[in-house]
Biopython code that builds the backbone (N, CA, C, O; Angstrom):
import numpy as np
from Bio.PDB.StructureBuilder import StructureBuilder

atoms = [
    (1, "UNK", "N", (-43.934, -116.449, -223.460)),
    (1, "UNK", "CA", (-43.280, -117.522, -224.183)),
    (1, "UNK", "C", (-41.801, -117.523, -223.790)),
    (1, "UNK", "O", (-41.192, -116.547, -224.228)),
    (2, "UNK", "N", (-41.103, -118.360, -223.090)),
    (2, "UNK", "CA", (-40.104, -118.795, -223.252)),
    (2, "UNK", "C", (-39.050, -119.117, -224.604)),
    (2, "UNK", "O", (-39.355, -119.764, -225.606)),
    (3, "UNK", "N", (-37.922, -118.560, -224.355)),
    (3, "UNK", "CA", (-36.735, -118.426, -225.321)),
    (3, "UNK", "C", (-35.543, -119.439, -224.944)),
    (3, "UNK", "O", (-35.102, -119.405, -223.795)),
    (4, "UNK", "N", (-35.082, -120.221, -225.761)),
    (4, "UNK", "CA", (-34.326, -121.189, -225.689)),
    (4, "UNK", "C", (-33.329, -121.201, -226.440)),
    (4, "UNK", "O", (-33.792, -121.522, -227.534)),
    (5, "UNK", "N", (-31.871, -121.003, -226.581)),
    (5, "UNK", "CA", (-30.730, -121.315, -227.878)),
    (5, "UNK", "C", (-31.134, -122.679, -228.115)),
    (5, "UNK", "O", (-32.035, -123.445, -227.774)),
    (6, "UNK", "N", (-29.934, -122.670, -228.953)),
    (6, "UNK", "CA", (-30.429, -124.513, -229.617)),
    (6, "UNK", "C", (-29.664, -125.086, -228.833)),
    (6, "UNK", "O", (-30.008, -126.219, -228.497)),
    (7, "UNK", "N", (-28.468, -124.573, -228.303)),
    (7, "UNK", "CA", (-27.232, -125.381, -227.164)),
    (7, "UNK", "C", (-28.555, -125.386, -226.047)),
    (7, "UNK", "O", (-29.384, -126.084, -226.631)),
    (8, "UNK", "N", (-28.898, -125.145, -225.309)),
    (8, "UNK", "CA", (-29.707, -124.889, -223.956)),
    (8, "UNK", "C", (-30.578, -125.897, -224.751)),
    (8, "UNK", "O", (-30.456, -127.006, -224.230)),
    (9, "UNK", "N", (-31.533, -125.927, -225.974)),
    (9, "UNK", "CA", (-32.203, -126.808, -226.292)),
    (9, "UNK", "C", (-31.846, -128.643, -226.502)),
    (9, "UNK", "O", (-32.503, -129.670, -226.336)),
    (10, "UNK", "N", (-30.806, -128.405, -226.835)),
    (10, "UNK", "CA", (-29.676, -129.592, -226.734)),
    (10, "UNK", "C", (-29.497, -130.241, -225.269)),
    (10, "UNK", "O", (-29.649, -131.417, -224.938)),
    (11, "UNK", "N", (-29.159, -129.216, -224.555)),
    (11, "UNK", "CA", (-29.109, -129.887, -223.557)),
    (11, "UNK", "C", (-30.205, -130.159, -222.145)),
    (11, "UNK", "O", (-30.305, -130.784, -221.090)),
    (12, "UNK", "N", (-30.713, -129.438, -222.800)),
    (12, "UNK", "CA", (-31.994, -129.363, -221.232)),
    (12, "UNK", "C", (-33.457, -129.818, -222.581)),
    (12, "UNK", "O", (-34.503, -129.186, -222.725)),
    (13, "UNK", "N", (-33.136, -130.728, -223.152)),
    (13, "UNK", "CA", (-34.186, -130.852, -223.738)),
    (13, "UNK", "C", (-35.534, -131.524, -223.173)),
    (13, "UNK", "O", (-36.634, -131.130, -223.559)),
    (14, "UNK", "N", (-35.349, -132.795, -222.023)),
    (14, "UNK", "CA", (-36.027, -133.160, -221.208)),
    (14, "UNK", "C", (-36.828, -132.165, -219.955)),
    (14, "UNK", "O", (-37.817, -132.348, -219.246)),
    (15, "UNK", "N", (-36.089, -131.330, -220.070)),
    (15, "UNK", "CA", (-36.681, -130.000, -219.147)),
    (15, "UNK", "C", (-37.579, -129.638, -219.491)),
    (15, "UNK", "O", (-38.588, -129.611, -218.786)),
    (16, "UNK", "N", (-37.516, -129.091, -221.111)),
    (16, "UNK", "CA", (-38.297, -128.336, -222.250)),
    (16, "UNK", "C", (-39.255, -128.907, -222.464)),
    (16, "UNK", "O", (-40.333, -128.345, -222.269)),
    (17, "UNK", "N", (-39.188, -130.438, -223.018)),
    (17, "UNK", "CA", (-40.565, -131.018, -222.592)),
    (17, "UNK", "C", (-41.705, -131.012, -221.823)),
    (17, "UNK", "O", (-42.891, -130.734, -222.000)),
    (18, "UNK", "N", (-40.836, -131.498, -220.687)),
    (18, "UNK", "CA", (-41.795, -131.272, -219.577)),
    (18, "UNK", "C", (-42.480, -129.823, -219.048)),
    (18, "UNK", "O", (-43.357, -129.681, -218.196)),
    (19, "UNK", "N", (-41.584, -128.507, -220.066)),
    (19, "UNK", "CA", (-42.327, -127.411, -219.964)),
    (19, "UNK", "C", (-43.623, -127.255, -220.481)),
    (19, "UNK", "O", (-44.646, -126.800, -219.970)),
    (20, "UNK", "N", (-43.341, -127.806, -221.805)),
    (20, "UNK", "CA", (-44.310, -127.777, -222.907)),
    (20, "UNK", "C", (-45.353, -128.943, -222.227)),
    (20, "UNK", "O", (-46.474, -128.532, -221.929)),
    (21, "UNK", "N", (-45.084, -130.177, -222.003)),
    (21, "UNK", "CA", (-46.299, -130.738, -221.340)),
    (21, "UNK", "C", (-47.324, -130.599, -220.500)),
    (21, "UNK", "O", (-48.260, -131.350, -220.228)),
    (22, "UNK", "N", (-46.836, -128.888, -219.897)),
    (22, "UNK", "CA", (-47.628, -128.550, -218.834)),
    (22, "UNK", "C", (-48.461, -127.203, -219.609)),
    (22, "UNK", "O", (-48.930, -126.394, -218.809)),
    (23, "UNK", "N", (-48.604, -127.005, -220.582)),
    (23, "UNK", "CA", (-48.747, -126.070, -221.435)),
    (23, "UNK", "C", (-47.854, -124.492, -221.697)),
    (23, "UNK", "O", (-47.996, -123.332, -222.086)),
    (24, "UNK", "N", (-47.327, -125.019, -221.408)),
    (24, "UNK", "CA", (-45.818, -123.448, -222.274)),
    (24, "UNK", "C", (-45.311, -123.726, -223.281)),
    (24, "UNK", "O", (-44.826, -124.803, -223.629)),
    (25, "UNK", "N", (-45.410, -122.534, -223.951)),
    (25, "UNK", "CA", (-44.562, -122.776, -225.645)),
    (25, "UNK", "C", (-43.302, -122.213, -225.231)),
    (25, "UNK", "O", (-43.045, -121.428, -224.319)),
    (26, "UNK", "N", (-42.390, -122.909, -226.292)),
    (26, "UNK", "CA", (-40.863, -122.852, -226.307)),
    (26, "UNK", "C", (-40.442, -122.181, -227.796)),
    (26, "UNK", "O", (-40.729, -122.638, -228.903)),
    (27, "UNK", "N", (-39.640, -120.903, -227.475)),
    (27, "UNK", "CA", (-39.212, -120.425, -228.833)),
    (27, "UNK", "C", (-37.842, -120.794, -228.892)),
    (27, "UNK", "O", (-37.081, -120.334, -228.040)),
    (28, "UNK", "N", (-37.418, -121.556, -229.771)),
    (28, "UNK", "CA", (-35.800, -121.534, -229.874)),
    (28, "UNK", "C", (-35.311, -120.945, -230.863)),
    (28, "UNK", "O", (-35.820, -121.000, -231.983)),
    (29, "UNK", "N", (-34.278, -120.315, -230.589)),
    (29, "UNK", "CA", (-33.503, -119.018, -231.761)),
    (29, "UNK", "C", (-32.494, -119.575, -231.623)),
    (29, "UNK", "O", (-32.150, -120.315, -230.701)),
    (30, "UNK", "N", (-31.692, -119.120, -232.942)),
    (30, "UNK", "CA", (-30.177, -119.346, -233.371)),
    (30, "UNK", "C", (-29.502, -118.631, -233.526)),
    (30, "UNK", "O", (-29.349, -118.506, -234.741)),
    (31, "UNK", "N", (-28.855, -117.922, -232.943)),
    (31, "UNK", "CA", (-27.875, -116.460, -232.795)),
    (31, "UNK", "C", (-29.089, -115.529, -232.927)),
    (31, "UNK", "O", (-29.342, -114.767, -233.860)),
    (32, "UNK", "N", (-29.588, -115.685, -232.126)),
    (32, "UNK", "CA", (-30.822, -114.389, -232.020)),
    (32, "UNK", "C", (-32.041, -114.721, -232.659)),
    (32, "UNK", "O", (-33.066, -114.325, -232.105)),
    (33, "UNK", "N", (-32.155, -115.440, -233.829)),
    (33, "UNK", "CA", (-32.975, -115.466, -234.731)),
    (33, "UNK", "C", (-34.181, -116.657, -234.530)),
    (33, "UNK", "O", (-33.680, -117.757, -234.299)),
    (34, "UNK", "N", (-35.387, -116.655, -234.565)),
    (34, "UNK", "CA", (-36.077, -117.830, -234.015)),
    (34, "UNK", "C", (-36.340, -118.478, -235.264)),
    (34, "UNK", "O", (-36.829, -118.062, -236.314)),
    (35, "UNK", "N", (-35.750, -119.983, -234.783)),
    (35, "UNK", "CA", (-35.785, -120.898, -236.031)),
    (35, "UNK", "C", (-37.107, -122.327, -235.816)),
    (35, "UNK", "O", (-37.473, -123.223, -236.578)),
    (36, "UNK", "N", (-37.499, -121.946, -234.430)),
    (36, "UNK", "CA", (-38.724, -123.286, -234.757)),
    (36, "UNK", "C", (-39.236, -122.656, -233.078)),
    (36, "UNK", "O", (-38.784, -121.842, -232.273)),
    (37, "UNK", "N", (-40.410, -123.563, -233.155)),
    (37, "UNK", "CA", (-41.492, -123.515, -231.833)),
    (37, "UNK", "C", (-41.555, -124.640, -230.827)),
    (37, "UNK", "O", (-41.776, -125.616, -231.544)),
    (38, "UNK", "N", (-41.518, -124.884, -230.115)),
    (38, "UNK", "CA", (-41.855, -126.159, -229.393)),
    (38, "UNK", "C", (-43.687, -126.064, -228.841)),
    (38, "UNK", "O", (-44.302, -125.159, -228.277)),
    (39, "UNK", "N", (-44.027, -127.145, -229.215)),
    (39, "UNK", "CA", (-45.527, -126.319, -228.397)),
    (39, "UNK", "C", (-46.544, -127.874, -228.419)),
    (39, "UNK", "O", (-46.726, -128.639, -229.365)),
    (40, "UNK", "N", (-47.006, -127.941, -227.187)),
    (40, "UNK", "CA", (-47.970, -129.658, -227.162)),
    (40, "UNK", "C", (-49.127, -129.373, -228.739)),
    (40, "UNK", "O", (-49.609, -128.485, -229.442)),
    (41, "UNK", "N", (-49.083, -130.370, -228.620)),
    (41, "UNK", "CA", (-49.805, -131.373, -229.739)),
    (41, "UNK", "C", (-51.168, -131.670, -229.661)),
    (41, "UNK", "O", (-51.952, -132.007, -230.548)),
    (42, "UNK", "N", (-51.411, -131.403, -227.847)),
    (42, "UNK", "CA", (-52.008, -132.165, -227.268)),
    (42, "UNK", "C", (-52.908, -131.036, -226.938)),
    (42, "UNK", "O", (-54.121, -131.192, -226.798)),
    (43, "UNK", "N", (-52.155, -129.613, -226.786)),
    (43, "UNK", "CA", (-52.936, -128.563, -226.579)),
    (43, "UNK", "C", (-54.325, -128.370, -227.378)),
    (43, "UNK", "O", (-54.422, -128.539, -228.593)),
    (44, "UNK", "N", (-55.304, -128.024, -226.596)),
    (44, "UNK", "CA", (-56.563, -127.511, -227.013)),
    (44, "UNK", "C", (-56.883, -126.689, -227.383)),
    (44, "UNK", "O", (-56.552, -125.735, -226.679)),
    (45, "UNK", "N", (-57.826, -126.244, -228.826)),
    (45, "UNK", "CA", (-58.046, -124.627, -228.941)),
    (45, "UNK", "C", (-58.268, -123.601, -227.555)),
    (45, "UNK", "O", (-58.196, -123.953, -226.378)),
    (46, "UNK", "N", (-58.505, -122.486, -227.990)),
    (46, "UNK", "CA", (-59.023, -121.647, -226.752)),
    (46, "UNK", "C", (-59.879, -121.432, -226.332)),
    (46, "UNK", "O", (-59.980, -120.851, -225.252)),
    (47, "UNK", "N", (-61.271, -122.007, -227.368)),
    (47, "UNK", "CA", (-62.602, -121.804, -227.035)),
    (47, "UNK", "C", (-62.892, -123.346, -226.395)),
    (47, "UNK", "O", (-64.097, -123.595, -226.363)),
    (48, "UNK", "N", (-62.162, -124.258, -225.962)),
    (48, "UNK", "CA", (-62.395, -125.229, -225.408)),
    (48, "UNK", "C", (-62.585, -125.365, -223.615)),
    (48, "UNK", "O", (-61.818, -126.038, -222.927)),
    (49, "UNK", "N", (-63.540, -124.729, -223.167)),
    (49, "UNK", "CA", (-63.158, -124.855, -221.518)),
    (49, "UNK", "C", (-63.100, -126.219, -220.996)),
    (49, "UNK", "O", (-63.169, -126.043, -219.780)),
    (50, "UNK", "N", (-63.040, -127.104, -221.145)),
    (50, "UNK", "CA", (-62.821, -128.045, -220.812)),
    (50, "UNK", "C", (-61.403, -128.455, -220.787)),
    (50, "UNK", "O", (-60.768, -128.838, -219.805)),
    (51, "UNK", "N", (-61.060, -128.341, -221.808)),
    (51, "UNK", "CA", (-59.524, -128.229, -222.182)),
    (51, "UNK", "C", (-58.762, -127.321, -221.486)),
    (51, "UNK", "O", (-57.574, -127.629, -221.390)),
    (52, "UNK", "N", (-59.200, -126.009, -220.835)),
    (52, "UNK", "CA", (-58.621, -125.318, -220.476)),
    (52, "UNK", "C", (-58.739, -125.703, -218.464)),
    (52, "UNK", "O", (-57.973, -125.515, -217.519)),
    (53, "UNK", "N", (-59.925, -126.214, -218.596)),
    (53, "UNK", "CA", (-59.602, -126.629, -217.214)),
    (53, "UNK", "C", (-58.599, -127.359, -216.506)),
    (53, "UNK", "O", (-57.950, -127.130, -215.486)),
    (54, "UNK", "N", (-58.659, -128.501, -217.500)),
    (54, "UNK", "CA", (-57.683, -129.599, -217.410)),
    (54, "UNK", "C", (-56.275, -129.206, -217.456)),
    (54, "UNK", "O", (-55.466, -129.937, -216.884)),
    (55, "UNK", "N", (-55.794, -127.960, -218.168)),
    (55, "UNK", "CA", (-54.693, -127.771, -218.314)),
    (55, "UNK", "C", (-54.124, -126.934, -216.470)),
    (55, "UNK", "O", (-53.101, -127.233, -215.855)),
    (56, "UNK", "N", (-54.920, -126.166, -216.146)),
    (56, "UNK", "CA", (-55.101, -125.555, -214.997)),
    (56, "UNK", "C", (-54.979, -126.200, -213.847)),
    (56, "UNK", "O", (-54.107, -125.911, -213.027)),
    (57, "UNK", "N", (-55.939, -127.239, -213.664)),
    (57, "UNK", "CA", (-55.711, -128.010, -212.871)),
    (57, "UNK", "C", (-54.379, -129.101, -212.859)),
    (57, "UNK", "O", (-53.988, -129.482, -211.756)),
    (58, "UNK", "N", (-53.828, -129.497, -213.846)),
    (58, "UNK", "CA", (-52.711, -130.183, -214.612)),
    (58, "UNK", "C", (-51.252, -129.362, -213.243)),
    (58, "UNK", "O", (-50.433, -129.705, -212.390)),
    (59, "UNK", "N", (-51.883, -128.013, -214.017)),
    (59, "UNK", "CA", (-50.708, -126.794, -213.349)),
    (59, "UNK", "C", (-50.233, -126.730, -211.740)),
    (59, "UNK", "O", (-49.143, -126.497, -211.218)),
    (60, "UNK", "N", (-51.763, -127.093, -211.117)),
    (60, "UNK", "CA", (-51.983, -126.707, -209.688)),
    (60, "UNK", "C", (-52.661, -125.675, -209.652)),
    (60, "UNK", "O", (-52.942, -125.506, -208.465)),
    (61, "UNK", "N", (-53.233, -124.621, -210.450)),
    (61, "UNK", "CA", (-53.731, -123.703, -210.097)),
    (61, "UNK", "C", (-55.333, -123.928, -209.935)),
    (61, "UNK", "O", (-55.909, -122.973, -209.416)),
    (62, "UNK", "N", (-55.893, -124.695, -210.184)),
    (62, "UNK", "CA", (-57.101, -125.169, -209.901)),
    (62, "UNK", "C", (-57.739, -126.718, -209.524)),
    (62, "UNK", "O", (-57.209, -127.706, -210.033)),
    (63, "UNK", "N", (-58.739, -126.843, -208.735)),
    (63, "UNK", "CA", (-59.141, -127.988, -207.951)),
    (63, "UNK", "C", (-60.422, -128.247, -208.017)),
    (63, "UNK", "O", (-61.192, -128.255, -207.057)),
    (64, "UNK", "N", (-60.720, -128.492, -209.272)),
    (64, "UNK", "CA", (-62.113, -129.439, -209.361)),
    (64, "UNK", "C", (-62.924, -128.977, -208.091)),
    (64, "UNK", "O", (-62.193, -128.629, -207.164)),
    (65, "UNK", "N", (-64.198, -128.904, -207.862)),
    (65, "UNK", "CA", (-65.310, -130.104, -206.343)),
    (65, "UNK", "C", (-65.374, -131.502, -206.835)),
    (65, "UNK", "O", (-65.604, -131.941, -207.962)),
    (66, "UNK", "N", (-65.111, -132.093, -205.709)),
    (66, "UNK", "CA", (-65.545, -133.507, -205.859)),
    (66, "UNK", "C", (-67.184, -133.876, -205.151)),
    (66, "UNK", "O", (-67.642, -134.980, -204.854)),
    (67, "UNK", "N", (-67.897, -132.336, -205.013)),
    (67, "UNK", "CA", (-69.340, -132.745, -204.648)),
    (67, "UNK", "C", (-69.917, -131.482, -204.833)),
    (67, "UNK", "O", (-69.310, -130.425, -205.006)),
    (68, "UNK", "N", (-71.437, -131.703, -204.773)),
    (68, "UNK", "CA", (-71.602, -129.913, -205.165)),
    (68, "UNK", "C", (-71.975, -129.428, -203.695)),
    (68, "UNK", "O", (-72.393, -129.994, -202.685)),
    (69, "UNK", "N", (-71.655, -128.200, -204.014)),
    (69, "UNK", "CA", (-71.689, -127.491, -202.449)),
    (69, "UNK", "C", (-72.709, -127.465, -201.892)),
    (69, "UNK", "O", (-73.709, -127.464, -202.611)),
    (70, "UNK", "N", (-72.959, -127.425, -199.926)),
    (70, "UNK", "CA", (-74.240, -127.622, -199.506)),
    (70, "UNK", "C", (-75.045, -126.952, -199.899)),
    (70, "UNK", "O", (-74.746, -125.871, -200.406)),
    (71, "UNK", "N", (-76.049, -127.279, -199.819)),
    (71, "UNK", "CA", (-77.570, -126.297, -200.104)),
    (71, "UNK", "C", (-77.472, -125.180, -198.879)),
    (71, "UNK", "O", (-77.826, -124.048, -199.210)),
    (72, "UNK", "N", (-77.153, -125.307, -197.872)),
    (72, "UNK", "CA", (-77.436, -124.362, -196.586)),
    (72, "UNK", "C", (-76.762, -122.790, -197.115)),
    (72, "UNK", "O", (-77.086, -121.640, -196.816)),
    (73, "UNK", "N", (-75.694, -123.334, -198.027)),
    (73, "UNK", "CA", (-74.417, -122.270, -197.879)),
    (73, "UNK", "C", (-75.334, -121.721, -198.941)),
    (73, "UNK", "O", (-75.674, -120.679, -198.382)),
    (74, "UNK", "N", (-75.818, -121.724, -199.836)),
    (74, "UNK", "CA", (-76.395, -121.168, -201.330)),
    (74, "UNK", "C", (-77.523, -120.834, -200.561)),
    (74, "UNK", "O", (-77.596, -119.637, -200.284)),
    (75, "UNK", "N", (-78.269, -121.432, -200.210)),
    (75, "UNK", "CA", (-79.744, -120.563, -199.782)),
    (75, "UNK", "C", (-79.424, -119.719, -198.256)),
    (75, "UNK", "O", (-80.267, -118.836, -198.101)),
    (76, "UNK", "N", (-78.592, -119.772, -197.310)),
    (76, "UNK", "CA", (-78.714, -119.190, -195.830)),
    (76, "UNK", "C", (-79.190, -117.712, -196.289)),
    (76, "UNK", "O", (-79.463, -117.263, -197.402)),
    (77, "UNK", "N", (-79.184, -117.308, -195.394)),
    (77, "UNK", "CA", (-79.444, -115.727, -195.128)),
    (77, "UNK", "C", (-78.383, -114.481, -195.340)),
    (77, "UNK", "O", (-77.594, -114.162, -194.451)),
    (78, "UNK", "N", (-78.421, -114.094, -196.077)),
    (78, "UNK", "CA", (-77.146, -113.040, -195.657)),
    (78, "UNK", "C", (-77.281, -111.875, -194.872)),
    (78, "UNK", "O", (-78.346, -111.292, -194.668)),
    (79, "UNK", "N", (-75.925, -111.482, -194.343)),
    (79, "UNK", "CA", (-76.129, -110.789, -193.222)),
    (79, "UNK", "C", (-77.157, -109.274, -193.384)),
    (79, "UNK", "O", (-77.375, -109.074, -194.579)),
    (80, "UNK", "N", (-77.565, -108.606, -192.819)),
    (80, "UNK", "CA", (-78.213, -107.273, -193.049)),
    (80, "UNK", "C", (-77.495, -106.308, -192.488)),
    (80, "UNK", "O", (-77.370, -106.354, -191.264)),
    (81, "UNK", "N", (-76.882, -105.255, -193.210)),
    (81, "UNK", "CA", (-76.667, -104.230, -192.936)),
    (81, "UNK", "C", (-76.769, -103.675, -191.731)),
    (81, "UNK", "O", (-77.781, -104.152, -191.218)),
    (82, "UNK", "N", (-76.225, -102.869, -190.955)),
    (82, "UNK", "CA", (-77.117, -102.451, -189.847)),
    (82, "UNK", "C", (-77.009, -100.554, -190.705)),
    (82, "UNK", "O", (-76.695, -100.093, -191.803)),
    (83, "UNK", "N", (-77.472, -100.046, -189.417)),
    (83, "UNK", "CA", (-78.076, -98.247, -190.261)),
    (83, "UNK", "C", (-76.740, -97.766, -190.113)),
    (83, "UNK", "O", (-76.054, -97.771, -189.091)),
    (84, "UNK", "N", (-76.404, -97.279, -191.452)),
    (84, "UNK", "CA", (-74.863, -96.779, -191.229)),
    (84, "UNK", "C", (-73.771, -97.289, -190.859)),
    (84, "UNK", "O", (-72.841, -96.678, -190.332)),
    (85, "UNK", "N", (-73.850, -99.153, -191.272)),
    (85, "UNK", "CA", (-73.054, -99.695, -190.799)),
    (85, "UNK", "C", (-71.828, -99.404, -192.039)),
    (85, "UNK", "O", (-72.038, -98.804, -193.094)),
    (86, "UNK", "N", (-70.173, -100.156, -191.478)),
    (86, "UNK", "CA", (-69.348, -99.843, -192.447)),
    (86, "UNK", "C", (-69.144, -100.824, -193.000)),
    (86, "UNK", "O", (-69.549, -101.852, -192.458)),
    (87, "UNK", "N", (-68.339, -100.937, -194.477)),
    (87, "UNK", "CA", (-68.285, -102.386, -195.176)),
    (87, "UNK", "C", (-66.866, -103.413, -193.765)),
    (87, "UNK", "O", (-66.945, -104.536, -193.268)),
    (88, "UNK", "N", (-65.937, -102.466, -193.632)),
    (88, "UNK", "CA", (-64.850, -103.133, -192.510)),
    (88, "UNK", "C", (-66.104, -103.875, -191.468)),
    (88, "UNK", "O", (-66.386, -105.068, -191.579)),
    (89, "UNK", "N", (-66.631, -103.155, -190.683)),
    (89, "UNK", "CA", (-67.181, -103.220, -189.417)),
    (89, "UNK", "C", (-68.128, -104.970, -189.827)),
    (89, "UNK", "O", (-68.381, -105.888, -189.047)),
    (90, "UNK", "N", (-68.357, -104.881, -190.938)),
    (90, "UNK", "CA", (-69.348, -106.275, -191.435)),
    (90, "UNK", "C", (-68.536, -107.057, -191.421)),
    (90, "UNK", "O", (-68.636, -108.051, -190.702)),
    (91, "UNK", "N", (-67.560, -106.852, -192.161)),
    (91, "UNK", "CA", (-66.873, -107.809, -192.390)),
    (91, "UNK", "C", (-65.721, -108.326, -191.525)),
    (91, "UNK", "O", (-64.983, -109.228, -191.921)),
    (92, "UNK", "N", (-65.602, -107.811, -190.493)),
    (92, "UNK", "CA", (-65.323, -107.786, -188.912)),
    (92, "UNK", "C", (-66.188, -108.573, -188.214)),
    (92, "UNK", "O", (-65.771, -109.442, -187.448)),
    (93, "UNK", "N", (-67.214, -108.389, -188.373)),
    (93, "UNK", "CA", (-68.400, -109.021, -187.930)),
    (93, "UNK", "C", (-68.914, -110.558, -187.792)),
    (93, "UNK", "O", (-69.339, -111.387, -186.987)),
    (94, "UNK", "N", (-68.528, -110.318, -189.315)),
    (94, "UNK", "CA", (-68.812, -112.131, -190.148)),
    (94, "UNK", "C", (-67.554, -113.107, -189.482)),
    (94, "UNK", "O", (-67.782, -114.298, -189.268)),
    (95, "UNK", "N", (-66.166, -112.485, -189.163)),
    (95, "UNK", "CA", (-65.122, -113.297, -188.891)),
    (95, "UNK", "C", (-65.447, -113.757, -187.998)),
    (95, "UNK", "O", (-65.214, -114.948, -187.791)),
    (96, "UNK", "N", (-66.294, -112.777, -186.887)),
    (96, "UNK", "CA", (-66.191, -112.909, -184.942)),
    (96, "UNK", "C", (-67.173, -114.419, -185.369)),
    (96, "UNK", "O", (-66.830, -115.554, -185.036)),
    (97, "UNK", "N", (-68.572, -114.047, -186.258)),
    (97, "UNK", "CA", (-69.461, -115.300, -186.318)),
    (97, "UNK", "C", (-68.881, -116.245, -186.879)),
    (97, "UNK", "O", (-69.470, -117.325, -186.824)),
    (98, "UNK", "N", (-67.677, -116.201, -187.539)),
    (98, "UNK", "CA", (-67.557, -117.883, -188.297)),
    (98, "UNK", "C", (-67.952, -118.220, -189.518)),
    (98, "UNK", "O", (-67.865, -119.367, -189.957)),
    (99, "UNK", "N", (-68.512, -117.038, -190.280)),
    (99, "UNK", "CA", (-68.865, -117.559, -191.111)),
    (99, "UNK", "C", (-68.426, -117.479, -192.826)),
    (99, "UNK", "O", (-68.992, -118.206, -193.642)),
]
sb = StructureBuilder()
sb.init_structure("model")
sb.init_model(0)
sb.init_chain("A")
sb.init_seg("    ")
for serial, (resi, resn, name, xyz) in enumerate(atoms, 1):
    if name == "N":
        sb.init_residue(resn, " ", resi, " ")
    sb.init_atom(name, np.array(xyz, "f"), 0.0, 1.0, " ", f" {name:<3s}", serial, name[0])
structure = sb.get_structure()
């Protein structure tokens, strides 16, 4: 949570907004002391994933699919082990193939 005086709140108040619109709460104190909250309206409980997606994606930190992923990639084959192979050496492996 972010801490704000009331001067800094005064003046960067359009800032603060737009903090809070992206989902961050704002504490503002008055000589130290916290005298109110800033916090959206708009915000969703926590058991809401939907709500929580939207806020995420809102952020940039997440990106929807706009299709569901191929079938090839969910059903293909995965690779097999070889005898004593190493987890590096596979995964060395998979880069050379592309996949």
């Amino acid at each position: 949570m972010r801490r704000a005086t009331v001067t800094e709140t005064k003046n960067q108040l359009s800032a603060l907004l737009d903090r809070v619109r992206h989902g961050e709460t704002i504490l503002i104190v008055d000589r130290g002391r916290p005298v109110a909250r800033l916090e959206s309206v708009l915000a969703a409980p926590a058991d809401d994933p939907e709500g929580r997606l939207a806020r995420l994606e809102r952020r940039g930190l997440l990106r929807r699919a706009t299709a569901a992923p191929p079938v090839a990639l969910i059903s293909g084959r995965l690779p097999r082990a070889r005898r004593r192979a190493r987890v590096v050496e596979a995964l060395l492996e998979e880069r050379r193939q592309g996949r």
